[in-house]
N, C-alpha and C positions, 0 to 999 in steps of 0.2 A: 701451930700450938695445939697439945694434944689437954683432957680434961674429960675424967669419969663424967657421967649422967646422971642421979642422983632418981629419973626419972626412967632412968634402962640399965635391968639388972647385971651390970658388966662383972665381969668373971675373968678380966684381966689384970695382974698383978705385975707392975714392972715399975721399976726405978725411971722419971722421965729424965731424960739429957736432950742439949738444947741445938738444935741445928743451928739457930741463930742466939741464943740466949733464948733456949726452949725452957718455960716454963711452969710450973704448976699452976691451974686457978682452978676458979671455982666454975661449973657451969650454970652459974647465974646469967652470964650472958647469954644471949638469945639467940645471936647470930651465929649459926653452927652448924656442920655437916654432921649427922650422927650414920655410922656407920655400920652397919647390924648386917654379919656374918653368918649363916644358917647350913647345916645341910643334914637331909633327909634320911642318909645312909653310910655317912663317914663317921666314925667314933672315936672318941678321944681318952686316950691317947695313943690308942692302939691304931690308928689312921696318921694321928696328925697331932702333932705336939708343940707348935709355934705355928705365929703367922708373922706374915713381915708387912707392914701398911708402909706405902709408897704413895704420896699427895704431893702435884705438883702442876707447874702450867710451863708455857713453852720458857718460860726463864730460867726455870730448875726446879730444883723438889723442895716442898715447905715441908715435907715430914719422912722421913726415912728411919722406920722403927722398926726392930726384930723384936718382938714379945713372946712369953712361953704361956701356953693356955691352960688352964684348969675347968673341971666340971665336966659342963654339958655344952648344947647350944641352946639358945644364940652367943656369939662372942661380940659383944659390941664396943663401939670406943667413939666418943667425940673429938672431930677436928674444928678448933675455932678459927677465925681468920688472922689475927694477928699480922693487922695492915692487908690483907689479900683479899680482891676483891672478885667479884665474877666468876667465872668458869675454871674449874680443874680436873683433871683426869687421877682418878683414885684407883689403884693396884693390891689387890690383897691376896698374896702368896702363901700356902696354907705347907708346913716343913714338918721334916720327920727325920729325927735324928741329924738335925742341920740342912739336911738337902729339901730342894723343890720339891714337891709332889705336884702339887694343881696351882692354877692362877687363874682369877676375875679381875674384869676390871670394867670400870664404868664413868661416866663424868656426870658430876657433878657440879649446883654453881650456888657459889653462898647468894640467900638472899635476905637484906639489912633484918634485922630483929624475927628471921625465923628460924628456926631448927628444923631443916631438910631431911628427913631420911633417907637413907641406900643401902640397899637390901642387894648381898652380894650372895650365891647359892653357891653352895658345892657340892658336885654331884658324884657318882661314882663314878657316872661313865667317862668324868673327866681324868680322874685319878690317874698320877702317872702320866698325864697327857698335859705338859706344861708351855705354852702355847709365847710364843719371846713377843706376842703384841698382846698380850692378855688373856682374850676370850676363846673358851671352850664351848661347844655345841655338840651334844650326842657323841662326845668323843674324838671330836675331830674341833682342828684350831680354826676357828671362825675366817681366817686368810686363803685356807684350801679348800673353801668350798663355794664353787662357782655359785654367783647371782643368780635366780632364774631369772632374770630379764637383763644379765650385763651380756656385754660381747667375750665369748670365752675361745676364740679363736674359730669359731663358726661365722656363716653370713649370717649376717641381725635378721631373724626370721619376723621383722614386722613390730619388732620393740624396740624402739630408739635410746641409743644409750647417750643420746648428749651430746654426742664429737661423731665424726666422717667413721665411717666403717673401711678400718686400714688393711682388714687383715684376708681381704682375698676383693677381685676385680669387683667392683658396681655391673651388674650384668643388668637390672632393671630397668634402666635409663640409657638413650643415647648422649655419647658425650657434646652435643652437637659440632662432633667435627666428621668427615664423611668418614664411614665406615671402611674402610682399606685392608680388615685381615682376615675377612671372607664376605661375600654376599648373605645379604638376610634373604633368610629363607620364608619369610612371612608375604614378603612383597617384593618385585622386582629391582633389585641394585642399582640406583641409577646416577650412583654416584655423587649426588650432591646430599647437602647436611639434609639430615632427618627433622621433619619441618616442627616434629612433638615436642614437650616443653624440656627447654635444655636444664642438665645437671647444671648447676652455680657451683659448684665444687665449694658449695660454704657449710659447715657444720649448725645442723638443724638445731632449731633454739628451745626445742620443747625440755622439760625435764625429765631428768636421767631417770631408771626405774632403779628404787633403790630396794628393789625387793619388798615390799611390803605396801598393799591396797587400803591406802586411806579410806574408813569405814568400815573396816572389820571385823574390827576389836568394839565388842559391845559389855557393858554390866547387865551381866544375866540370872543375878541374884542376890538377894539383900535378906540381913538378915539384920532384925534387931530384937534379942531376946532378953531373958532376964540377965540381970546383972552386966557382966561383962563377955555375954555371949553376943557378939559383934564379928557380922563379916560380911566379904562382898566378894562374888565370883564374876570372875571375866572369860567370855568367850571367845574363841576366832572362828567367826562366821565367814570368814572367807577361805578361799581353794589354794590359798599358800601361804608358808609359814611368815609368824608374825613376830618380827623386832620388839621383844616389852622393852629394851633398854630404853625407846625411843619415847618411854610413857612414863608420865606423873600425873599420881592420886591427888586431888586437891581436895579438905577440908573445910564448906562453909560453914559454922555453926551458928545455930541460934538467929539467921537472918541476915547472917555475917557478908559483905561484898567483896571484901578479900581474902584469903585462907589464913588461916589459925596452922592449918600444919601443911605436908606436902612427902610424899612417899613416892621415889624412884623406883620402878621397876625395873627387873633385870630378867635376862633368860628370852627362849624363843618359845612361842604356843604354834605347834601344828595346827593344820584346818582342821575343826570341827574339836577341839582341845581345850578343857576348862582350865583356869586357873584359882584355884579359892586361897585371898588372903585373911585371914582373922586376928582380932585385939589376941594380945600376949597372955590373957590371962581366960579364954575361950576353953568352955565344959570338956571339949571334943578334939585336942590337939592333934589328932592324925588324922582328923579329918583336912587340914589344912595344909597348904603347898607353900605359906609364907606365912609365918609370924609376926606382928607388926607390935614392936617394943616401946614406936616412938608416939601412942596415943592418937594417931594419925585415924582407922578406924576405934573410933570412942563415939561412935554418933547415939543418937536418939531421934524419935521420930521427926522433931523440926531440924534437921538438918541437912545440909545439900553437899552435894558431890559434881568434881567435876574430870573427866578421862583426856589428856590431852598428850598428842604424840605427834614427835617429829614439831609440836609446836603450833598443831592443829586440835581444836575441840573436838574429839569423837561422840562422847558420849557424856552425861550428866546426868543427874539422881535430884529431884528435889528443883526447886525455882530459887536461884545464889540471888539472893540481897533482897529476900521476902519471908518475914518470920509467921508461920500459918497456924502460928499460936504454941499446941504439942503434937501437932501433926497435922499432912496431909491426906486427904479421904478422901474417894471417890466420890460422886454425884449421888449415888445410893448406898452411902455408907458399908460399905462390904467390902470394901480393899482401904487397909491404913497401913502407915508407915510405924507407926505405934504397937509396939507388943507383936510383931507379928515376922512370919517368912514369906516373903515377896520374889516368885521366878517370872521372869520377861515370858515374853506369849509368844509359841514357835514359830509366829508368821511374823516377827519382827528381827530384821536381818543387818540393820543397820539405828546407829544412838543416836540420840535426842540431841543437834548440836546446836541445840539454840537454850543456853542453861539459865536465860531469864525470861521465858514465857513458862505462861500459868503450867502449874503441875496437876495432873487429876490420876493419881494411881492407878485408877483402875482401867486406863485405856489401854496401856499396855502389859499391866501386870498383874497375876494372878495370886491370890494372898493363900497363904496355909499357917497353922496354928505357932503362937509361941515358941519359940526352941524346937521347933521343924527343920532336921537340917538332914532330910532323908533326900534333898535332891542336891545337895554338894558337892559340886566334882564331874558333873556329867549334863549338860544342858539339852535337852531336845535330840537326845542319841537316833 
């Protein structure tokens, strides 16, 4: 079931029909996937002049809509659940003159009485580059580009992917059975099993490398300024690129122990790569890399954050389910959450994943004035 936002300024106009008896409501309800469309250097209409939103799980699709776009960006649009529960995989195909041009896609999973957001990019480098499993990277479909730590038809240089390495002989290990198709050359041939510990020919149990070093992805800058100058940038402090689709922003506000909202990220950050998201209605929009329509960054000084990927806490802002009044402040008052811009301290390489112990700002972060947003985009170069 599809339903405008009333809270996200959608610039979608289309008659709804019902996949199953699709139809109109109100987004009063709560339980919702909102879906917010962006990109940085495609223009409309001269790029792109429809989008087609595809939402489905493995039984079939709960929304299969071609709409034609007006304006600008963001292009957003709410999908409610109408009976559907958990996890779905959401597709959004951006058209031009009826044909594909680019495709994202991302999952998604409703959760009871909140409104999710998912923030799907479109780039240029993708353009023209329309990818039959969704996702685009630098121009290339995210299926052609070998893991740096999967088996790609080389011997596994010492990174385990999960399962037995099929694709050329085990030379490391004897098999303990005697060597028979030449003498080792290390030690004299004497014909019987090699006494070193034998291959089990079983598939090693550790976990597969899915491309991406838990701990890498840090929040390396806060901003809380006047009005609705709100934003928060992410780093990858690590030596290879990093999976955002794998991350959600979590909202506590007010001392809150569960989120009030929750923001999907999408797209990959190189090492050493900022990402700045900022509130929709932000002084300084090109300074931003995502637009956030769904209220998700709205914070103020008492509230907490929490960075979680692949399903792991990386990183957090703030102490979740401790209200410290209208802000948290160092020991010596010289670093608050309150009125201020806040960058991480270049000797801190990895986040705070314990996001219910005491907060004291100024251990790790360093404050700059009001509407200071002269370090956005670029963390510790």
């Amino acid at each position: 079931m599809l339903c405008y936002s009333p809270a996200v300024r959608t610039r979608l106009a289309f008659a709804l029909l019902a996949l199953a008896s699709l139809t109109m409501v109100s987004c009063a309800e709560d339980t919702a996937i909102m879906i917010i469309v962006r990109s940085p250097n495609l223009t409309i209409p001269e790029d792109l002049d429809g989008l087609r939103f595809e939402v489905g799980q493995a039984g079939g699709k709960m929304v299969n809509e071609t709409l034609p776009i007006t304006g600008g960006w963001p292009q957003s649009l709410a999908v409610l659940p109408n009976g559907t529960r958990g996890e779905v995989t959401v597709t959004v195909t951006g058209l031009k003159g009826g044909g594909s041009r680019i495709r994202r896609s991302a999952v998604a999973t409703f959760v009871n009485g909140r409104t999710v957001d998912l923030e799907l990019v479109f780039t240029r480098a993708c353009y023209n580059v329309v990818c039959p499993d969704g996702d685009c990277v630098s121009g290339v479909c995210g299926g052609d580009v070998p893991d740096a730590g999967t088996d790609t038809g080389m011997p596994d240089g010492g990174v385990d992917t999960g399962t037995p390495d099929t694709s050329m002989p085990d030379t490391a290990m004897d098999t303990s059975m005697p060597d028979t198709s030449m003498p080792d050359t290390s030690m004299p041939d004497t014909s019987m099993p090699d006494t070193s510990m034998p291959d089990t020919s079983m598939p090693d149990t550790s976990m597969p490398d899915t491309g991406t070093v838990v701990g890498d992805l840090i929040i390396s800058e806060y901003v809380e300024g006047s009005s609705n100058n709100k934003a928060l940038e992410f780093t990858n402090r690590g030596a290879s690129a990093f999976d955002l689709a794998t991350c959600t922003l979590s909202l506590f506000p007010n001392g809150a122990a569960t989120p009030s909202r929750e923001l999907t990220l999408s797209g990959s950050l190189a090492p050493g790569d900022s990402i700045v998201i900022c509130n929709g209605r932000f002084a300084t929009p090109a300074l931003c890399d995502t637009i956030d329509m769904g209220s998700v960054l709205n914070h103020n000084g008492d509230d907490a954050y929490e960075l979680r990927c692949g399903g792991s806490l990386l990183d957090s802002f703030g102490q979740v389910g401790f209200d410290p009044g209208s802000e948290w402040e160092s020991a010596d008052e010289t670093v608050s959450t309150l009125n201020s811009s806040l960058r991480r301290k270049c000797s801190i390489g990895t986040g705070d994943d314990n996001s219910a112990d005491a907060f004291d700002p100024g251990v790790e972060w360093d404050a700059f004035g009001e509407d200071d947003f002269s370090g956005l985009g670029a963390h510790c170069p």
